[in-house]
N, CA, C and O atoms as a GROMACS GRO file, in nm:
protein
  372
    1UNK      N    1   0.085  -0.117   0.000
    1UNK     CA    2   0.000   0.000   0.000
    1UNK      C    3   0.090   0.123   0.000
    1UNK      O    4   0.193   0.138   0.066
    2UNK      N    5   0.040   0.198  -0.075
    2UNK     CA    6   0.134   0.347  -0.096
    2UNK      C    7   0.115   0.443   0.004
    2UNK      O    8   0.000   0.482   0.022
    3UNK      N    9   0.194   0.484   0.063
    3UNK     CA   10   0.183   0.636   0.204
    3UNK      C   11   0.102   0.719   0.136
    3UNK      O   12   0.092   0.757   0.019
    4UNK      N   13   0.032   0.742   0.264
    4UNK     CA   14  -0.085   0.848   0.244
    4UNK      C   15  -0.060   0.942   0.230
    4UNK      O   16   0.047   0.964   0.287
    5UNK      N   17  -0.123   1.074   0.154
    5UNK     CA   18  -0.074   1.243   0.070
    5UNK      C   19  -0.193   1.303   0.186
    5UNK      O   20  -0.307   1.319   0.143
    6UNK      N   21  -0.176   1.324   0.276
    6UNK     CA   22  -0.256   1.398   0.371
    6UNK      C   23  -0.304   1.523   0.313
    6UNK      O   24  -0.412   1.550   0.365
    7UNK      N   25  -0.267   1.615   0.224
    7UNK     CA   26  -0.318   1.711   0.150
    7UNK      C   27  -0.409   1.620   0.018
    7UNK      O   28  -0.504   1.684  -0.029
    8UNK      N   29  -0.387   1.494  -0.036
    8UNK     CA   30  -0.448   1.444  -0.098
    8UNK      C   31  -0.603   1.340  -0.086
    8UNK      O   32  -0.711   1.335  -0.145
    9UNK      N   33  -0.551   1.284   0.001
    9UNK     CA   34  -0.588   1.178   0.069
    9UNK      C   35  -0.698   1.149   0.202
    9UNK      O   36  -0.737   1.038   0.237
   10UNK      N   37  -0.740   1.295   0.274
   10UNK     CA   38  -0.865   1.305   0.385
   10UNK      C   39  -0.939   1.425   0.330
   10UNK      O   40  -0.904   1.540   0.304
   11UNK      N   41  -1.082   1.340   0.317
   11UNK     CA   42  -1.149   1.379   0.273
   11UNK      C   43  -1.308   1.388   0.320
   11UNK      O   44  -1.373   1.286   0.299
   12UNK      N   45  -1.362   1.477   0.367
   12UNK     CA   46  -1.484   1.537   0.417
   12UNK      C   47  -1.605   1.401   0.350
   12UNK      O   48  -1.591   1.344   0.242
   13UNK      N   49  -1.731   1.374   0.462
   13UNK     CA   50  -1.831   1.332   0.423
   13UNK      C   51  -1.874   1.374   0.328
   13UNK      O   52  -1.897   1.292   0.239
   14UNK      N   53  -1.901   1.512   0.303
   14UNK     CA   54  -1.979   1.607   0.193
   14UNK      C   55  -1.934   1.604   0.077
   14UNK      O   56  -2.006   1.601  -0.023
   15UNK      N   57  -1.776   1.606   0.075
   15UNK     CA   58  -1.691   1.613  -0.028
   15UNK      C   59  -1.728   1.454  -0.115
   15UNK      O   60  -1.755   1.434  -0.234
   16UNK      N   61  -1.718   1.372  -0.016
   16UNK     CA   62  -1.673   1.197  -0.053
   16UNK      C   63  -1.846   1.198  -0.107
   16UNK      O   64  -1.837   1.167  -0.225
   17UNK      N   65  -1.966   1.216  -0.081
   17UNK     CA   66  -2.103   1.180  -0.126
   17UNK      C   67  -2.088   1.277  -0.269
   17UNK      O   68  -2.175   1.239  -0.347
   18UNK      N   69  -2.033   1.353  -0.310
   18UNK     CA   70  -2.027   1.479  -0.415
   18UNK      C   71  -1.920   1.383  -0.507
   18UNK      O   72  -1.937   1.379  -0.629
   19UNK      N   73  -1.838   1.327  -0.461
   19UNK     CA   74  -1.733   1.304  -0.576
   19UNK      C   75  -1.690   1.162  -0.505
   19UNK      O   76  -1.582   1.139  -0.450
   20UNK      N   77  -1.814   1.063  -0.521
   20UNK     CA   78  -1.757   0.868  -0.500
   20UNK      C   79  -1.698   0.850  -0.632
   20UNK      O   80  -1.577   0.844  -0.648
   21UNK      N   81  -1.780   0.842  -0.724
   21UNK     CA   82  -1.668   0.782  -0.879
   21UNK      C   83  -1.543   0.855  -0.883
   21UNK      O   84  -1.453   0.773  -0.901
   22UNK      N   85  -1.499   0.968  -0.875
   22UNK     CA   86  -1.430   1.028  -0.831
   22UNK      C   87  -1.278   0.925  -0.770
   22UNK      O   88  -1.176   0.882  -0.824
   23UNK      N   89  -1.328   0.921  -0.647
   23UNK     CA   90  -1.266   0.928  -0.509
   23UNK      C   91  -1.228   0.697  -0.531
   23UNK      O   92  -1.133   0.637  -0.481
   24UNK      N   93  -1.297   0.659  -0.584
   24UNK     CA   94  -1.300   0.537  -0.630
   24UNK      C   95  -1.154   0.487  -0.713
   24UNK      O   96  -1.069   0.402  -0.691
   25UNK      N   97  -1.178   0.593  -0.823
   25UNK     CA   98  -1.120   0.586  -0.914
   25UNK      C   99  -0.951   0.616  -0.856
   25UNK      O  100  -0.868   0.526  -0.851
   26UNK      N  101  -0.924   0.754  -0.817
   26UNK     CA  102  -0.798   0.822  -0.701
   26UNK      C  103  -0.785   0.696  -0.658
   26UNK      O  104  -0.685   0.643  -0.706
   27UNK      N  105  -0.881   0.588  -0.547
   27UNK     CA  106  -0.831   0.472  -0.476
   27UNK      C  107  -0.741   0.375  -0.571
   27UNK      O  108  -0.623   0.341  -0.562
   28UNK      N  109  -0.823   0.350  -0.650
   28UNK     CA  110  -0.797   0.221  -0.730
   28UNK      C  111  -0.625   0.244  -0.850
   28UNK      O  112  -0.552   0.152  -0.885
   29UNK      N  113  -0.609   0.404  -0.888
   29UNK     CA  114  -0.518   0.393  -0.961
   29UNK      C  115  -0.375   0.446  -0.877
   29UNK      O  116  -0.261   0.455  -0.923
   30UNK      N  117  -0.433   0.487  -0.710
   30UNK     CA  118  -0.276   0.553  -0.697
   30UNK      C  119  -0.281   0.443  -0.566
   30UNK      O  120  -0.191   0.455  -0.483
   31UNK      N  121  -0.382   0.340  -0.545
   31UNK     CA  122  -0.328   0.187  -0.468
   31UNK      C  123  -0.336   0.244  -0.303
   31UNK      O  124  -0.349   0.162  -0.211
   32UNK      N  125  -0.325   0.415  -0.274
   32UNK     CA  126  -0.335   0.463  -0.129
   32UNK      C  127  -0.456   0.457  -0.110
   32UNK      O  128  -0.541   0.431  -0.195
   33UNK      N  129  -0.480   0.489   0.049
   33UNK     CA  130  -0.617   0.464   0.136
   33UNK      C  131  -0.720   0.632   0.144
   33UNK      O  132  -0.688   0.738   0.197
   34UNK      N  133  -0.798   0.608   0.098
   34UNK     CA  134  -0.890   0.710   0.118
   34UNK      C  135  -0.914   0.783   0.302
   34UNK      O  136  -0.984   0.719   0.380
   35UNK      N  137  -0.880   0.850   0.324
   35UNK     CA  138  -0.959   0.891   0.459
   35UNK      C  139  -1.088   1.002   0.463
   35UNK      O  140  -1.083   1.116   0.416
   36UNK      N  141  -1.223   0.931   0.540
   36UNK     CA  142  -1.328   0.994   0.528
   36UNK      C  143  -1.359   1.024   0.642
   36UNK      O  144  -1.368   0.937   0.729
   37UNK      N  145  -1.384   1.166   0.671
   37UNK     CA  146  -1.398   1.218   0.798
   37UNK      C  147  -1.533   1.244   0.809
   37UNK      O  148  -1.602   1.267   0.709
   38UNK      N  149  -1.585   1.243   0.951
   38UNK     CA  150  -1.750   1.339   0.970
   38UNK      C  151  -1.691   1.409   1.076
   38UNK      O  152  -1.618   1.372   1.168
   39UNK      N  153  -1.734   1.514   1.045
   39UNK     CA  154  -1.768   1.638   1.182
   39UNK      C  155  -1.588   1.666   1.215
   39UNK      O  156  -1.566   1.712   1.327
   40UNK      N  157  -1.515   1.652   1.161
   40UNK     CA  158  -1.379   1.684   1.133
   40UNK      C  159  -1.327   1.561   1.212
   40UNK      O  160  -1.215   1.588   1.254
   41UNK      N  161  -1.363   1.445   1.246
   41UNK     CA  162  -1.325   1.284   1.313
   41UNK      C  163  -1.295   1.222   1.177
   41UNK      O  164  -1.338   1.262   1.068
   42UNK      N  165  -1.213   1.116   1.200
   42UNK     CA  166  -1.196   1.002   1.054
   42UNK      C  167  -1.277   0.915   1.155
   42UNK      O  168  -1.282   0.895   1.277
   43UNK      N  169  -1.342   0.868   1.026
   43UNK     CA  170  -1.483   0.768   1.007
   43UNK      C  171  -1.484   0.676   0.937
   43UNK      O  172  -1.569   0.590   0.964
   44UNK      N  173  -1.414   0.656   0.846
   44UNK     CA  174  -1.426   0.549   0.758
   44UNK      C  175  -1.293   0.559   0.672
   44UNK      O  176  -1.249   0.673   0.655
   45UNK      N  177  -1.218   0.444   0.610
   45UNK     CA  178  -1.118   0.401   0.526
   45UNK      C  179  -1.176   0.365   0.364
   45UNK      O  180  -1.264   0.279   0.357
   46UNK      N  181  -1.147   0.404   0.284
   46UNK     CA  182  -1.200   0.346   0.181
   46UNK      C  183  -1.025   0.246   0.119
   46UNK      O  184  -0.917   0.280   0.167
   47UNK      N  185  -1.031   0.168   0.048
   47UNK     CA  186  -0.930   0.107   0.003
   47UNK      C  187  -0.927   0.039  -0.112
   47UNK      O  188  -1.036  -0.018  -0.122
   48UNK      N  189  -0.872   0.019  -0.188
   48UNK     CA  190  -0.849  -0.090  -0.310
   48UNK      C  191  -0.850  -0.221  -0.271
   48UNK      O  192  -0.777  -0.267  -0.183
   49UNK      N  193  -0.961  -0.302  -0.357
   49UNK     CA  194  -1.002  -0.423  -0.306
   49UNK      C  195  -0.847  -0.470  -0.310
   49UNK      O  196  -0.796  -0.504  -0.202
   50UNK      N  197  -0.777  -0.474  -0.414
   50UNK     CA  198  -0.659  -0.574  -0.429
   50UNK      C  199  -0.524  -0.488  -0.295
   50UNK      O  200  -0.412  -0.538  -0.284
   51UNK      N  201  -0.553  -0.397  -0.234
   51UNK     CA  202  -0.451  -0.339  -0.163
   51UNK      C  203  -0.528  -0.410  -0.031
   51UNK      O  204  -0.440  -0.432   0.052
   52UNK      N  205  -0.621  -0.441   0.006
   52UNK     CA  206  -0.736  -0.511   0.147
   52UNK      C  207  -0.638  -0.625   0.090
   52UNK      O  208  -0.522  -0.650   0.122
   53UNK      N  209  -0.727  -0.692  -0.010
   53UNK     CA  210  -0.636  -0.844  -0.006
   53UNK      C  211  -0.511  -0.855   0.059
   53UNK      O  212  -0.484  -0.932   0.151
   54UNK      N  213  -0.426  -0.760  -0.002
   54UNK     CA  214  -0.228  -0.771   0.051
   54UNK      C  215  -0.255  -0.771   0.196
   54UNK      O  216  -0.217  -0.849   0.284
   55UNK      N  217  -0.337  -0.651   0.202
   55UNK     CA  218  -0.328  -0.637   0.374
   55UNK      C  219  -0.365  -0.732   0.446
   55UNK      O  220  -0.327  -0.746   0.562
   56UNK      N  221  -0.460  -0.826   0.375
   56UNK     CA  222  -0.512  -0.939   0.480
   56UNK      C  223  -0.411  -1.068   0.473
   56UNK      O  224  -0.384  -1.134   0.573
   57UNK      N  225  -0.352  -1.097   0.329
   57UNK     CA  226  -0.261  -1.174   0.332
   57UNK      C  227  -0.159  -1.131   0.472
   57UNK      O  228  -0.154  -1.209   0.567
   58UNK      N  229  -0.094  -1.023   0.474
   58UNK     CA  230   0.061  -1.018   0.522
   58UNK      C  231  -0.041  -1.006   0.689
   58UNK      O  232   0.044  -0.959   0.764
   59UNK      N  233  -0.086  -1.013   0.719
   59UNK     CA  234  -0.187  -0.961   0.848
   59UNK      C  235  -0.161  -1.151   0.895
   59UNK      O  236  -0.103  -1.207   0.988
   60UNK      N  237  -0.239  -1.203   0.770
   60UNK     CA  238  -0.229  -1.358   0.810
   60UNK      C  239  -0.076  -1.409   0.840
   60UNK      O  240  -0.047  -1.469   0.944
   61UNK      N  241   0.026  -1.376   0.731
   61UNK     CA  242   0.126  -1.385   0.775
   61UNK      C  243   0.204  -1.391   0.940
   61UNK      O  244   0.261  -1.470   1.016
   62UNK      N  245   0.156  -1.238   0.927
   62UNK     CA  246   0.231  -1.225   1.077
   62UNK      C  247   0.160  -1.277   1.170
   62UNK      O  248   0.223  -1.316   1.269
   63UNK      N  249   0.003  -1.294   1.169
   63UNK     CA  250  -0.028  -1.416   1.280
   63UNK      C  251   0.023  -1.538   1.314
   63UNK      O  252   0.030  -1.587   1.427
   64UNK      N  253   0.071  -1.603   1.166
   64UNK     CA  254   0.174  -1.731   1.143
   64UNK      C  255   0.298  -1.690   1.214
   64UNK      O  256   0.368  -1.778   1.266
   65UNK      N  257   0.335  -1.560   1.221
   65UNK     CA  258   0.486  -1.586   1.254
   65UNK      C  259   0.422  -1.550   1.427
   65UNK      O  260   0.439  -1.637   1.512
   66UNK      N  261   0.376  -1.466   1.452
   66UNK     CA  262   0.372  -1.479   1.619
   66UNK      C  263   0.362  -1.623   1.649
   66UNK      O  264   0.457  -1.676   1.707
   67UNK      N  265   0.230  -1.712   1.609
   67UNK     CA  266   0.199  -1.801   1.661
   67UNK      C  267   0.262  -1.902   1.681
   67UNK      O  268   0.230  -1.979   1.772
   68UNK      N  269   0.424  -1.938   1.556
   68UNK     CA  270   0.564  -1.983   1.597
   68UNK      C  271   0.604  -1.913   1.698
   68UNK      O  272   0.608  -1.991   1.792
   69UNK      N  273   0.624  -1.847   1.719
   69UNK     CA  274   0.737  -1.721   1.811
   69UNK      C  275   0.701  -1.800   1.942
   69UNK      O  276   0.768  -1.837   2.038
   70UNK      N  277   0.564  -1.813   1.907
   70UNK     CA  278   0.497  -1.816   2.080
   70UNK      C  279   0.541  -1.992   2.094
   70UNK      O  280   0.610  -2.022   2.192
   71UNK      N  281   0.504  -2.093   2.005
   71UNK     CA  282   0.546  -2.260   2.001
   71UNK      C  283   0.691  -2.245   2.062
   71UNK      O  284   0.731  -2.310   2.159
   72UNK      N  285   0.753  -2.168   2.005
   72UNK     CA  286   0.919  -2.206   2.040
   72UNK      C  287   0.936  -2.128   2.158
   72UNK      O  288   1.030  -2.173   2.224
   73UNK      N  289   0.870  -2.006   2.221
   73UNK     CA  290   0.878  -1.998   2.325
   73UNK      C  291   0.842  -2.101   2.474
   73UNK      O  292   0.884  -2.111   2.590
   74UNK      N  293   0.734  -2.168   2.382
   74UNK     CA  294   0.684  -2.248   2.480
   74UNK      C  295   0.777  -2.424   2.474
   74UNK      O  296   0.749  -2.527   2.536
   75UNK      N  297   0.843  -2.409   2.416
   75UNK     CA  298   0.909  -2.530   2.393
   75UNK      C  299   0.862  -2.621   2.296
   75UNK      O  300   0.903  -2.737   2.302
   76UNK      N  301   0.799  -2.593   2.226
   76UNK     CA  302   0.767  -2.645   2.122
   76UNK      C  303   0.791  -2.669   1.996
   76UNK      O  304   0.712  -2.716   1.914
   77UNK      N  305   0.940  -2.626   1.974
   77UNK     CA  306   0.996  -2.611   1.872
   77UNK      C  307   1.066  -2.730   1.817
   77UNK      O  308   1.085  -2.820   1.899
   78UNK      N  309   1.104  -2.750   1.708
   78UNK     CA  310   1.179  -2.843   1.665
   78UNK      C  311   1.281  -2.820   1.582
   78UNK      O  312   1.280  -2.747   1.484
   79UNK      N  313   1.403  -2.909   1.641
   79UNK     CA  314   1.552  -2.832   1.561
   79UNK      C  315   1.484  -2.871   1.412
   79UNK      O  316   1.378  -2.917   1.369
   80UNK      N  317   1.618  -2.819   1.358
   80UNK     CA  318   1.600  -2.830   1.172
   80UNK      C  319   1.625  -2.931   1.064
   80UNK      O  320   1.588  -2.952   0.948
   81UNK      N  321   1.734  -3.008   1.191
   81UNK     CA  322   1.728  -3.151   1.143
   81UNK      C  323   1.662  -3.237   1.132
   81UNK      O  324   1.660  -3.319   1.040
   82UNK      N  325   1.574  -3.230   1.257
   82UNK     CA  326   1.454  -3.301   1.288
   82UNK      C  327   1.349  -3.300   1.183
   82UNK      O  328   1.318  -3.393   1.109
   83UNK      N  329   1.278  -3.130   1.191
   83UNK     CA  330   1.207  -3.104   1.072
   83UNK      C  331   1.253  -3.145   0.946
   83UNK      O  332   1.167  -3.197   0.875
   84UNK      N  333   1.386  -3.135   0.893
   84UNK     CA  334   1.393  -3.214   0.739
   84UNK      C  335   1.398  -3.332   0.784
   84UNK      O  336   1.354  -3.413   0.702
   85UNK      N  337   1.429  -3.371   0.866
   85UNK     CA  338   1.379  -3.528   0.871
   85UNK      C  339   1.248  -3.578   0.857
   85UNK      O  340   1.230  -3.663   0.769
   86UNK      N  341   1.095  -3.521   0.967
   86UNK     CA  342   1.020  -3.542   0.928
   86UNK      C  343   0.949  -3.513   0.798
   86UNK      O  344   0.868  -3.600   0.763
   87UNK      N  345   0.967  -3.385   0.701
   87UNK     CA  346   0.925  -3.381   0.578
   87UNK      C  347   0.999  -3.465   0.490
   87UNK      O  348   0.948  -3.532   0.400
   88UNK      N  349   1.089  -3.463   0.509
   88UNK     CA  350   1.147  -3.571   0.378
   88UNK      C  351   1.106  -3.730   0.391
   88UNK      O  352   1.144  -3.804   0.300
   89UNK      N  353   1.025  -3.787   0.504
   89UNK     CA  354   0.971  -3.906   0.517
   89UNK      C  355   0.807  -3.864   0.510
   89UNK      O  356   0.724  -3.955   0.517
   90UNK      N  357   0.775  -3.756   0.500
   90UNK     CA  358   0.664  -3.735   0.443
   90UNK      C  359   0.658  -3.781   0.266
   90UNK      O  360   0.594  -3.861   0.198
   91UNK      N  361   0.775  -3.670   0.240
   91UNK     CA  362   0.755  -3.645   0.116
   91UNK      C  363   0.815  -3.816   0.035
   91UNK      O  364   0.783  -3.836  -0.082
   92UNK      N  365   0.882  -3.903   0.096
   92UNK     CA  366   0.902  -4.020   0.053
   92UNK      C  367   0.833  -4.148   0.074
   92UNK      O  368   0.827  -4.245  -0.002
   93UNK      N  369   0.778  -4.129   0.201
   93UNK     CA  370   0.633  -4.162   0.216
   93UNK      C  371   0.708  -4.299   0.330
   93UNK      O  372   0.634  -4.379   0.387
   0.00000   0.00000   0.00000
């Protein structure tokens, strides 16, 4: 996802209902996040479906990597020998 242009990029309720195709279009070709404010508060994110996807991929990611972090904290880890040992008698059956 591309850094947000704060002179570009937050943008009023009034403004965002006046100019959605607009403001759609800005999302989708410069890949940054829309910010939609009410009453001068941010209220809502608008985003590029395919820039949500990345975000949810690498989001999943790093849940994968805490949730190691936390196994090998807890002793649950397994050296590396071990592990190619057990996949390679997977993978040879």
């Amino acid at each position: 996802m591309q850094r947000l242009k704060i002179d570009q990029d937050i943008r009023s309720m009034s403004e965002f209902r006046t100019g959605i195709a607009s403001f759609f279009k800005q999302v989708h070709s410069t890949k940054r996040p829309l910010i939609i404010t009410q009453h001068g508060k941010s209220a809502a994110v608008l985003l590029d479906a395919g820039v949500f996807e990345e975000m949810q991929e690498k989001l999943e990611l790093f849940q994968d990597v805490q949730t190691s972090i936390n196994q090998i904290e807890d002793g649950k880890g397994v050296e590396h020998s071990k592990a190619k040992e057990m996949i390679l008698n997977r993978v040879t059956g």
